[in-house]
C-alpha positions as CSV (number, residue, x, y, z in Angstrom):
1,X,0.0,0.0,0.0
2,X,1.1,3.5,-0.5
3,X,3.2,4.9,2.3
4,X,1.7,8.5,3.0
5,X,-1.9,7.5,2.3
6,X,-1.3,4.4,4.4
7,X,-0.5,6.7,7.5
8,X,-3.8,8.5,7.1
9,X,-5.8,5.5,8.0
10,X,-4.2,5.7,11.9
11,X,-3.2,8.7,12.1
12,X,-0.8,10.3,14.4
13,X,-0.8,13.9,14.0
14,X,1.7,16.4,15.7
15,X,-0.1,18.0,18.0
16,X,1.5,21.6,16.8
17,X,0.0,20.1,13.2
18,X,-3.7,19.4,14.7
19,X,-3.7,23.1,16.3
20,X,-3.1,24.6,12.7
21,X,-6.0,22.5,10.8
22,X,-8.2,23.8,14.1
23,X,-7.1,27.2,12.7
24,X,-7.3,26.9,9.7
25,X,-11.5,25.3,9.8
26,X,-11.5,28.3,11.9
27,X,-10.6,30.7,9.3
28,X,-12.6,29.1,6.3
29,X,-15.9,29.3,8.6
30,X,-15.1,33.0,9.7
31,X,-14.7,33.5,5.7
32,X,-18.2,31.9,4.9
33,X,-19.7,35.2,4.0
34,X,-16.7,37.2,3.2
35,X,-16.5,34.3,0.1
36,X,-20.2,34.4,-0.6
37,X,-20.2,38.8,-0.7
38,X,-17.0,38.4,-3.1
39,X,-18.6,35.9,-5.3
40,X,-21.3,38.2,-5.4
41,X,-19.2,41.5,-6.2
42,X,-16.0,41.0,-7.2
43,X,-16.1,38.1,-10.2
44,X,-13.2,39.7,-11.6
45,X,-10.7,38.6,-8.7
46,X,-11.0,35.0,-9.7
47,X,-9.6,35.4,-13.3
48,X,-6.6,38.0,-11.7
49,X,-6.4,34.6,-9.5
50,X,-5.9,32.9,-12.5
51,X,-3.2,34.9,-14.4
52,X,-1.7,35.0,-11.1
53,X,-1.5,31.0,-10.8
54,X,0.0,30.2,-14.1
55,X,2.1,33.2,-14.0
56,X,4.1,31.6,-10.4
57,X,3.4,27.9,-11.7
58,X,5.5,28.3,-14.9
59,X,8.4,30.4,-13.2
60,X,8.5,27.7,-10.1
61,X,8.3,24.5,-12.1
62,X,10.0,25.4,-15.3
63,X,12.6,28.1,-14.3
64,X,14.8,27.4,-16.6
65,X,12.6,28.5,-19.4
66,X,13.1,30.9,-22.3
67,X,10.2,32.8,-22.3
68,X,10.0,36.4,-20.9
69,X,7.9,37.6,-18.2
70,X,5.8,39.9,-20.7
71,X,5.1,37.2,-23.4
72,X,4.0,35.1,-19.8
73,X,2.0,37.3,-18.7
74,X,0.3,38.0,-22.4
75,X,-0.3,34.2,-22.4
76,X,-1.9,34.2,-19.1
77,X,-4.0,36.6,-20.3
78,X,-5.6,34.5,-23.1
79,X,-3.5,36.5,-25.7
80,X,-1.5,35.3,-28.8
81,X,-2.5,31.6,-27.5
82,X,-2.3,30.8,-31.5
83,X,1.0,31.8,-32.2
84,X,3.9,29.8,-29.9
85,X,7.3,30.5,-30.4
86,X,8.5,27.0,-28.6
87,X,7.7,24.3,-26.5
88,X,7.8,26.3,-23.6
89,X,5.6,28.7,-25.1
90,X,3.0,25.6,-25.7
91,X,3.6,24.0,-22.2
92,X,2.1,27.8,-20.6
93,X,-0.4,28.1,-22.9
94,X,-1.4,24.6,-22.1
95,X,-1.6,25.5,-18.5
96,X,-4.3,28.1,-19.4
97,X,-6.1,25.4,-20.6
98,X,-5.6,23.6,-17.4
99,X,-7.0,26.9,-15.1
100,X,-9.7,27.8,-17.7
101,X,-10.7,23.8,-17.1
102,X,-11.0,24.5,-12.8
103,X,-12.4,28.0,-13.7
104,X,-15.1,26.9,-15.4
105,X,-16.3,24.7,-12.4
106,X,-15.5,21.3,-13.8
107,X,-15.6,18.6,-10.9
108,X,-11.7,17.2,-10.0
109,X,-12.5,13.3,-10.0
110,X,-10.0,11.2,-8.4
111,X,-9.2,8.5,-10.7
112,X,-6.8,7.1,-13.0
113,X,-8.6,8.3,-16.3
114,X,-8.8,12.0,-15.0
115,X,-5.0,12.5,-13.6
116,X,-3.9,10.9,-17.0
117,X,-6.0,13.7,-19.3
118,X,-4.3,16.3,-16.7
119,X,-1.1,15.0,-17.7
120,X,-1.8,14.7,-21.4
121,X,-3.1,18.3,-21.6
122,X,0.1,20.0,-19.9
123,X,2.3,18.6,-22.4
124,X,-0.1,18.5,-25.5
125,X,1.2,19.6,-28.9
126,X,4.6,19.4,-27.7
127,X,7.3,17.0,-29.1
128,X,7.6,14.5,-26.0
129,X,3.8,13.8,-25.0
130,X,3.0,12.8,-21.6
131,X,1.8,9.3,-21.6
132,X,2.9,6.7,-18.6
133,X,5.7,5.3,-18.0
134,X,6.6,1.6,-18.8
135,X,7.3,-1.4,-16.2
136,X,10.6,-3.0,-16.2
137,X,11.6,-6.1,-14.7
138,X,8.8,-7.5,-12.4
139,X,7.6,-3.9,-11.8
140,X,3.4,-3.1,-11.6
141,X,2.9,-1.5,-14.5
142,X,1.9,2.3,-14.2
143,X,-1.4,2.4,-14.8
144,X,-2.5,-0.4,-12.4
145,X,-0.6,1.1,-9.7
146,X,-2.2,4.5,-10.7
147,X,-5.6,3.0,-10.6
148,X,-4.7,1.6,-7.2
149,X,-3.7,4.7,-5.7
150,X,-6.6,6.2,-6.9
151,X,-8.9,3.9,-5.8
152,X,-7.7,3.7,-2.2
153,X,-7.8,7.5,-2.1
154,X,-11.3,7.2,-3.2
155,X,-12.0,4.6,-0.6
156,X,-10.7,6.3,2.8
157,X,-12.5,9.6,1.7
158,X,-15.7,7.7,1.2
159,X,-15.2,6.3,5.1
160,X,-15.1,9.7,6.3
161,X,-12.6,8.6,9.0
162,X,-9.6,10.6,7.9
163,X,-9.6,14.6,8.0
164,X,-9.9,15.9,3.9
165,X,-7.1,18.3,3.9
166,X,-4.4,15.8,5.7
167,X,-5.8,12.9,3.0
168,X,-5.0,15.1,-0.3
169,X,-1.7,16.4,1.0
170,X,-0.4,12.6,1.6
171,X,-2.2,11.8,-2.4
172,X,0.0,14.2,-3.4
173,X,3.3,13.0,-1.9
174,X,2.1,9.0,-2.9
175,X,1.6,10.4,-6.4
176,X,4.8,12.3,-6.0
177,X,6.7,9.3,-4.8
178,X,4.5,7.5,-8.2
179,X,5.9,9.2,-10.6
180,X,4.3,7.8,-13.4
181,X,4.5,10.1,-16.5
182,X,7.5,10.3,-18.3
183,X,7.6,13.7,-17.6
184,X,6.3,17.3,-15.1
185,X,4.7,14.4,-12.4
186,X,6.1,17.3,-9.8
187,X,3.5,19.6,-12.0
188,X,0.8,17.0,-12.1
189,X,0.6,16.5,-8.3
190,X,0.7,19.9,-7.4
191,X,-1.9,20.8,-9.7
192,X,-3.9,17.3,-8.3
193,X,-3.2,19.2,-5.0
194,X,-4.8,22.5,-5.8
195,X,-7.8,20.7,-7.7
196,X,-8.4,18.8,-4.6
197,X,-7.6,21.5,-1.9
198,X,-10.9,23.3,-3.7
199,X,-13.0,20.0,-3.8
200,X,-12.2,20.2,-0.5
201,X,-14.1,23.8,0.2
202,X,-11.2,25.9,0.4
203,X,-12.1,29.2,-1.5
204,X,-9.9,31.5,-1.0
205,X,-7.0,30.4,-2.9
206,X,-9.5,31.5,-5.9
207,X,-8.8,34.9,-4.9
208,X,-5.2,34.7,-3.4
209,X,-2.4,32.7,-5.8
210,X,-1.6,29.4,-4.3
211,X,1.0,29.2,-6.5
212,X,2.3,32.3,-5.8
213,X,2.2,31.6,-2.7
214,X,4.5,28.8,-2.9
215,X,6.9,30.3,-5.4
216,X,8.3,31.4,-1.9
217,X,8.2,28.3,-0.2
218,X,9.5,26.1,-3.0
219,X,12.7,25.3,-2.0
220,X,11.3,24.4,1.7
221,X,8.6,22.2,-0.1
222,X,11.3,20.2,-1.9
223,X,13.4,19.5,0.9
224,X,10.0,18.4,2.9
225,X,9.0,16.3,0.1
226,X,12.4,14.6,0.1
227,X,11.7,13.8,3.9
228,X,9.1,12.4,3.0
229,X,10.1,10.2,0.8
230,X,13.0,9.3,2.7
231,X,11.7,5.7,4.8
232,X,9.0,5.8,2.6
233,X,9.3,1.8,1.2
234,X,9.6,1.0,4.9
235,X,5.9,2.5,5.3
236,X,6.9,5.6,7.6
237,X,6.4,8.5,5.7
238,X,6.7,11.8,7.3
239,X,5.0,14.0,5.4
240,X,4.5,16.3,8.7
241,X,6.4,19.3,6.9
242,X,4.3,19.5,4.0
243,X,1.7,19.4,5.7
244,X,3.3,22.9,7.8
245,X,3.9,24.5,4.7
246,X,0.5,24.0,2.7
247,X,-1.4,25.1,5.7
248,X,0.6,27.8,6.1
249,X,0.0,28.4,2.5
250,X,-4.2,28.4,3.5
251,X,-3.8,29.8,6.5
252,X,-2.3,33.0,4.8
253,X,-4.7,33.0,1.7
254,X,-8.2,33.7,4.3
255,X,-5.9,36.6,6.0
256,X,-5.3,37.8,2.8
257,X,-9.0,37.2,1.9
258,X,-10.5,39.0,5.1
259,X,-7.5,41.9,4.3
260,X,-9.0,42.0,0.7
261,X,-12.4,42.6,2.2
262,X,-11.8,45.2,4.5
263,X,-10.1,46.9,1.9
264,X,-12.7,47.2,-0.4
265,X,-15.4,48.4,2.1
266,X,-13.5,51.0,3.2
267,X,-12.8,51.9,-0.4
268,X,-16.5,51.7,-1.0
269,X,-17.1,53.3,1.8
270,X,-14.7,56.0,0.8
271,X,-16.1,56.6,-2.1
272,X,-19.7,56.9,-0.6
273,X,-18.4,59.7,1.1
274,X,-16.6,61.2,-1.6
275,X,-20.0,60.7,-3.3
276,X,-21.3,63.2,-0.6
277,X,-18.7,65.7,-0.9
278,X,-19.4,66.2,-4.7
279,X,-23.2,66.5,-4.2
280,X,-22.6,69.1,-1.4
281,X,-20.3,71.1,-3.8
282,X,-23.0,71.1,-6.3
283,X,-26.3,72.0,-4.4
284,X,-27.1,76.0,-3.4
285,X,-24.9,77.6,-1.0
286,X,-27.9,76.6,1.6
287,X,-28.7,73.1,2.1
288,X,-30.7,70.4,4.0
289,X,-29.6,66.6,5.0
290,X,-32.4,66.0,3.1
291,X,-31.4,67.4,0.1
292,X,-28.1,65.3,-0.2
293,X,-30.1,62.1,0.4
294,X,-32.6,62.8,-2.5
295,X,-29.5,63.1,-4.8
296,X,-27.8,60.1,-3.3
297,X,-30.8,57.3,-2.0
298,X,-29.0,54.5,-1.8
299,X,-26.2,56.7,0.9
300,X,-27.1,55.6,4.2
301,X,-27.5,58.4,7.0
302,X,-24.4,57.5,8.7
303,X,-22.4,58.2,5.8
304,X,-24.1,61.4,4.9
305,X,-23.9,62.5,8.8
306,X,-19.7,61.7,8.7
307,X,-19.1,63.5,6.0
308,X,-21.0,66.7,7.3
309,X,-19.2,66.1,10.1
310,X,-15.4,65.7,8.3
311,X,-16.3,68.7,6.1
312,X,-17.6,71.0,9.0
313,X,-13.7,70.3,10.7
314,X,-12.2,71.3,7.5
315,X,-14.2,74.9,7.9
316,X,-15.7,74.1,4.9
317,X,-19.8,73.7,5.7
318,X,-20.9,75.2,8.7
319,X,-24.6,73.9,10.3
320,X,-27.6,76.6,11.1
321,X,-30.9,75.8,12.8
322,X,-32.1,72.8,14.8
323,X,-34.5,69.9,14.3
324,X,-36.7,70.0,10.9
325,X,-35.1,73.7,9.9
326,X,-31.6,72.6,10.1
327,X,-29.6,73.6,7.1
328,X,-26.0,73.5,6.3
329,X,-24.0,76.4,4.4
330,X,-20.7,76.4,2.5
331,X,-18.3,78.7,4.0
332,X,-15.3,78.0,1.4
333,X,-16.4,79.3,-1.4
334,X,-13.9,76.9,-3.6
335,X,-16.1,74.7,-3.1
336,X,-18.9,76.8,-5.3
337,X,-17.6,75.5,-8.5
338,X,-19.8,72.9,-10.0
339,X,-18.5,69.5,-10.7
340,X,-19.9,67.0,-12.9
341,X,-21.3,64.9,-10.8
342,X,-23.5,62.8,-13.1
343,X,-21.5,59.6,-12.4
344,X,-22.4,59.4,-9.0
345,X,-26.0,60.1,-9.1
């Protein structure tokens, strides 16, 4: 049986390890409705995701490669996907492919069929084609042992016994340790990883780049994927460190998630008020509460009483009367230029 997966069926997690996946569940159910508001508002996030991810996958995995950051960029961004200037050029291009594939919703199955088209597609129209390995001596051959892997992945998550997140990061070293395309199986498991970690529910690294992520990490992730490895035929894989660095990986991408929303409510909020200020410079010299909110309804009071407030500090608008008669009235009279203020009405 495989080594890593093998461990996941009595597991003995570190307790330092346990307290991070407690965080972590913490942080994706604290970033239920930040995830739900952004699908809602900010669909455009994902694809920047996207450019993001193949931009730091190619440069990690293939850094060697002859193929400026402009032209990568250019390909990431769906453009001149008709005209490669080499195989490296074909490989990115193909990664698109890949991410347009995930964006578009398409279910990750585990099995041997699915991780083999995965593997086909990355290296697709170039000269060395992707397909498995071949058996020497008295060696499984590939595909069984694929299918095997696959089907006992398929089998401990259908018991529910073993935690998801610990599961796919020991898949990923077994198929890791595997190997069984003749070539990029380090590009095919970390991709199985990602496709997995979001099967999984984890949502934020559609708005935060996994892979650019571990760009930084890489050479850690290499050395922890050599430990490993290291008793693996002897059945006592520690995969302990990759574990530490994906989560860390997850951890940071709901920070960066909750960051992203604060950010853009104060920005909104920001501009609700600058909103205000540009109606106020626009209305008679004289003027009511009343008469910002008819020009802005969908301002809420509270923003409309700040910025009376922020602009009456600055000695700009000074309030007169009480109750129903209250009125405001510029006393900077820069401010009596009109402004086109059509775009915020």
């Amino acid at each position: 049986m495989f080594s890593a997966i093998k461990n996941t069926m009595n597991p003995d997690i570190p307790r330092t390890i346990f307290l991070e996946y407690c965080e972590l569940y913490k942080k994706i159910g604290m970033g239920e409705h930040t995830i739900k508001s952004l699908n809602e508002t900010q669909p455009l996030y994902k694809e920047l995701t996207i450019k993001e991810d193949i931009f730091y996958l190619f440069r990690t995995f293939f850094p060697s490669a002859k193929i400026s950051d402009l032209r990568l960029r250019q390909i990431s961004e769906n453009k001149f996907l008709d005209n490669p200037k080499n195989t490296e050029e074909i490989i990115a291009i193909n990664l698109r492919k890949v991410f347009d594939q995930i964006d578009h919703g398409t279910r990750f199955v585990v099995d041997n069929r699915e991780i083999q088209d995965l593997a086909n597609l990355i290296a697709k129209n170039t000269p060395y084609g992707n397909s498995l390995k071949k058996a020497t001596g008295k060696e499984k051959n590939y595909r069984d042992s694929l299918e095997e892997l696959t089907d006992t992945y398929n089998k401990i998550m259908s018991s529910n016994n073993t935690e998801m997140i610990y599961l796919n990061i020991a898949f990923y070293v077994d198929l890791l340790k595997l190997s069984p395309f003749k070539y990029y199986n380090d590009v095919v498991a970390i991709i199985v990883l990602y496709c997995l970690m979001i099967e999984s529910g984890i949502e934020s690294i559609r708005y935060f780049s996994f892979f650019k992520a571990l760009s930084t990490k890489k050479n850690e992730l290499d050395s922890a994927n050599l430990r490993a490895l290291y008793h693996y035929e002897e059945g006592m894989s520690d995969f302990t460190q990759v574990s530490r660095i994906i989560l860390d990986i997850l951890k940071d991408s709901y920070d960066s998630l909750e960051d992203l929303y604060s950010n853009l409510k104060f920005d909104k909020q920001l501009k609700k008020s600058e909103n205000v200020e540009v109606i106020i410079y626009n209305l008679p010299e004289t003027f009511t509460k009343d008469d910002i909110r008819k020009k802005l309804p969908g301002v809420s009071d509270s923003t409309i009483d700040r910025s009376l407030k922020q602009l009456s500090l600055e000695n700009k608008i000074a309030p007169f009367g009480r109750g129903r008669t209250a009125k405001w009235i510029r006393i900077d009279h820069s401010l009596d230029k009109k402004t086109d203020f059509s775009d915020v009405i």
